[in-house]
N, C-alpha and C positions, 0 to 999 in steps of 0.2 A: 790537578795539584802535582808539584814535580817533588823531587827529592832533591836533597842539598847540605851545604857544606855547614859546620856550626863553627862559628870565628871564636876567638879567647882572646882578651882583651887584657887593659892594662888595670884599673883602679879598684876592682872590688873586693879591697881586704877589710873595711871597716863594717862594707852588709854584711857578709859573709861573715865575720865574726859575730854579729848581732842575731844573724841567721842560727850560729851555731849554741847563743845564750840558751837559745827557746828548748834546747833538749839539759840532758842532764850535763853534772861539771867535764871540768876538761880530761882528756885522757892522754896518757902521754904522746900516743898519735894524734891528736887535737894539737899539740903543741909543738908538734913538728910539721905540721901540715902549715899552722899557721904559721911559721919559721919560714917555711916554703913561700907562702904567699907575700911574707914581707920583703921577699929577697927577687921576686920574679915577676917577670911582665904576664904572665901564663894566667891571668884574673879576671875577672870581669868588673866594668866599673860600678862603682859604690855609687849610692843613694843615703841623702840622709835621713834615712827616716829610722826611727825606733820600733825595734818588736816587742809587743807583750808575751807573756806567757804564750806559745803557738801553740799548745794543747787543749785549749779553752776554745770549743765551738758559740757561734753565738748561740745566744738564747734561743731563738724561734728555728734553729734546723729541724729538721722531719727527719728521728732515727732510722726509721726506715729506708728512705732514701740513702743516708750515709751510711747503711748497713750495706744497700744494692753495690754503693761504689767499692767495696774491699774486695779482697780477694777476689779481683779480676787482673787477668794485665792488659792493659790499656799502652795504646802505640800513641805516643807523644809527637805535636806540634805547636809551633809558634805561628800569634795568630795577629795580624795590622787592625788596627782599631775597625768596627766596623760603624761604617755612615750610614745615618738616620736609623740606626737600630733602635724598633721601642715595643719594651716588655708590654707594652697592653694589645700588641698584636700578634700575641704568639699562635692563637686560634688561627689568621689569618696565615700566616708561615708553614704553619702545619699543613693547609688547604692545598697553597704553591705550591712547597717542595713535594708532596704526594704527586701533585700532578707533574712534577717535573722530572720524578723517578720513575713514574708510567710511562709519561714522553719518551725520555732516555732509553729505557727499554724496550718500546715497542719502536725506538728509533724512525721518527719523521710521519709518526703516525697522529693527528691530533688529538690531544685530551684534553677536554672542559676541567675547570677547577671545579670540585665536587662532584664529579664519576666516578659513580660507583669504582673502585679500584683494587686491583690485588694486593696491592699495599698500603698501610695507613701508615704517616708521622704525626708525630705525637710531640710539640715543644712544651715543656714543663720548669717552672721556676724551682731553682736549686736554693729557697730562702735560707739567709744564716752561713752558708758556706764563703765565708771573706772573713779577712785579718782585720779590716777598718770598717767602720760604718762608711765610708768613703768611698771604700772596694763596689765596683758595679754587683749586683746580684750574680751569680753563675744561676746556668739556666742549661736545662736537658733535651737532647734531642734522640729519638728512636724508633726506627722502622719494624715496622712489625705487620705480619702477613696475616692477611684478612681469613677469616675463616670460613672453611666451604660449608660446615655443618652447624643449620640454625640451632640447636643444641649445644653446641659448643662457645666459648666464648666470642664473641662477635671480631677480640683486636687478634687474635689469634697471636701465636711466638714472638718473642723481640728477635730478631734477624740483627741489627745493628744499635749500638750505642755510643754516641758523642755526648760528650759536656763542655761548655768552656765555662772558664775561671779565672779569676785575678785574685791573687790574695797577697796582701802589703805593693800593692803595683803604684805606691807613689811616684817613683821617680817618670814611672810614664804619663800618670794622671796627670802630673801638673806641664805636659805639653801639647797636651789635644786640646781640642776647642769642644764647643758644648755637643755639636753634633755627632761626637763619636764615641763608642763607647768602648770601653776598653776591656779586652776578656781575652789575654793575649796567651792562656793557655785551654788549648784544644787537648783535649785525650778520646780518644776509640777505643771500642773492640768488634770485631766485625768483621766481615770479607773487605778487603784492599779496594772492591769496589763501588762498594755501598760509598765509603769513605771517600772516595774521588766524583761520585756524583753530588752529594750534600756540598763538598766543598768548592767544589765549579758551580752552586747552586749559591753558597753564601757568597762566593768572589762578584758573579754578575750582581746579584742583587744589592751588596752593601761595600762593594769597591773594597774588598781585600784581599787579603794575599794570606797562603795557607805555605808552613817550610814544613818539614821534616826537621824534628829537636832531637839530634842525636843528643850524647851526654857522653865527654871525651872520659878519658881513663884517671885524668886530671880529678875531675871531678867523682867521676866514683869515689875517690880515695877521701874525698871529704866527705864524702854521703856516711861512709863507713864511720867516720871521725865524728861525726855527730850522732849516727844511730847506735853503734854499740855502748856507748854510753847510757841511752834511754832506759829508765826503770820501767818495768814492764806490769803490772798488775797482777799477773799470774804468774808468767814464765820466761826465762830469757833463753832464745833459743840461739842455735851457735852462729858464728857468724860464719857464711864461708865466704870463697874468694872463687874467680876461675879466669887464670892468666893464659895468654892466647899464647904459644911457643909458635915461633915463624923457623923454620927447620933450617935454613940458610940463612940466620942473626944470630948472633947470639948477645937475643934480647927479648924480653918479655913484654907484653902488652896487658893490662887490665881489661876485660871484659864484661863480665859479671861480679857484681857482690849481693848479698843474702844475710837479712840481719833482722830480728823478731819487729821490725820496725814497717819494711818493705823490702821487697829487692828491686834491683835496676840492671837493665841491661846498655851496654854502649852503647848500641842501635836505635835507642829512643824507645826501648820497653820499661815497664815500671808495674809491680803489684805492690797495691799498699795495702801491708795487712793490720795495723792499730790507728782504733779509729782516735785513741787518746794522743796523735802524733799527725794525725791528717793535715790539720791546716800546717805543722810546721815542713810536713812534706811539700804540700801545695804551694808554701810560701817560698820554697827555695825551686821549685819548680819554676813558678811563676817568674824567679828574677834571672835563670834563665832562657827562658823566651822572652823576657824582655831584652836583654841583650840582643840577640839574636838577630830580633824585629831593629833594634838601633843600630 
C-alpha cells in the first residue's frame, strides 16, 4: 500500500450541503463556508442523492459493536471497489489472510491454510452500519494473537483492526457492475504493518487499490461547520482548533480540529466520539473517498 496525494475537485456544493442537513441548523460558519463553496473550484463533485436524518442507525446494528468503533482513532483510506467480493465467505478469508500473515512473516516459509498459527483473522459482518438499504453491508477485519496458555482465552489480544464502509455511496453504486462491491472507506488501527499486509492481501485477491485519505485544511473547516453545531445529549464540549505556523510564511495551515462530535487530523486520522452522529460522520467520510477513488 503506498501513500498519496488527495485531489479537490470542482462540483460538490449541493452533497455537501445535504451532507451538512443531517447535523443540527446552520451556524454562521456553515454560511460562510458554504459562501466559500459557491464561489470556488476547491469542492468535490456532487452526487444527487438525498440524505435522511444521518443520526439514525438502522435497525438491526449490534450496539456493541458500534460501541467498539468510538473512541478509537483510526488512520483513514480510500478503497477501488472490490471483485468477486462475497459476504458468505468471510469464514473462508479469515482462513487465507491468517495464512498469508504467517507467510509474510516467516517470509518464504510455506503455510497450509488452517496451521495451527500465531495469529488468527477474524472477518465479521458490520450489519446496519450504511445510509441506504442500498449501501453494501460494512464488515470487520482483526488480527488477534493466538494464546500460549490453554486457560486463557484461545483468540488471545486484537493486535489490529480494519472495517470498510460505504454509507450514502450512490454516486459510486450506480457505476460498477454487479461484480463489485463497493466499501470505498477503509479505517485502522494498528501497527503500519499489519495494515500493509491485509492490504497487499485484499489488492491480489479482489484486484484493488488501497490510497491513503488524507483530509485537506479545506475540509477540516467544514467538518467543524457541521459538528459544532450538533446537539449533544449530554454535553457539548469545546471545540478546538490547532493551526500549523510555517516560521518563514507568514501564513497559517489548519491541522487538527476537536468537536464533542469527533476530531480529525489532516493526515488521515479521525476519532469519533457520538455514536448518535456516526453515520453522518461516515457519510461524509465516505464521499470523500469516493472522490478520491474517481
Amino acid at each position: 500500500m503506498d501513500s498519496y496525494d488527495t485531489p479537490e475537485s470542482s462540483s460538490r456544493q449541493s452533497t455537501t450541503s445535504k451532507l451538512s442537513n443531517c447535523f443540527a441548523g446552520a451556524t454562521p460558519l456553515q454560511k460562510r463556508l458554504e459562501s466559500v463553496r459557491k464561489q470556488t473550484s476547491f469542492v468535490q463533485r456532487s452526487s444527487q442523492r438525498r440524505i435522511p436524518q444521518c443520526s439514525q442507525l438502522q435497525e438491526n446494528v449490534d450496539p456493541q459493536k458500534v460501541a467498539f468503533l468510538l473512541h478509537k482513532q483510526w488512520t483513514l483510506y480510500s478503497v477501488t471497489p472490490l471483485h468477486k467480493f462475497s459476504y458468505t465467505n468471510l469464514k473462508q478469508y479469515s482462513k487465507l489472510l491468517s495464512a498469508f500473515i504467517a507467510s509474510e512473516k516467516q517470509k518464504g516459509l510455506a503455510v497450509e491454510v488452517g496451521e495451527d498459527l500465531d495469529v488468527k483473522v477474524i472477518f465479521s459482518a458490520l450489519l446496519g452500519l450504511k445510509g441506504t438499504q442500498r449501501d453494501p453491508d460494512a464488515f470487520l477485519v482483526q488480527i488477534l494473537s493466538k494464546s500460549q496458555s490453554p486457560s486463557e482465552n484461545a483468540e488471545g489480544k486484537v493486535l489490529w483492526t480494519g472495517w470498510f464502509c460505504c454509507v450514502f455511496g450512490d454516486s459510486l453504486l450506480e457505476s460498477i457492475s454487479e461484480d463489485f462491491t463497493c466499501l470505498p472507506l477503509f479505517l485502522t488501527s494498528g501497527a503500519e504493518t499489519n495494515t500493509a499486509m491485509v492490504g497487499s492481501w485484499f489488492e491480489k485477491t479482489f484486484d484493488c487499490y488501497f490510497s491513503r485519505l488524507a483530509i485537506s485544511a479545506f475540509n477540516l473547516s467544514w467538518m467543524v461547520a457541521m459538528w459544532t453545531a450538533c446537539r449533544m445529549d449530554h454535553y457539548v464540549a469545546t471545540t478546538e482548533f490547532l493551526w500549523h505556523f510555517k516560521i518563514h510564511l507568514s501564513a497559517t495551515r489548519l491541522v487538527r480540529v476537536s468537536t464533542s462530535v469527533a476530531s480529525a487530523h489532516t493526515d488521515g486520522k479521525i476519532k469519533i466520539l457520538c455514536h448518535k452522529y456516526l453515520i453522518g460522520v461516515l457519510a461524509y467520510l465516505t464521499e470523500l473517498a469516493i472522490f478520491q477513488i474517481e
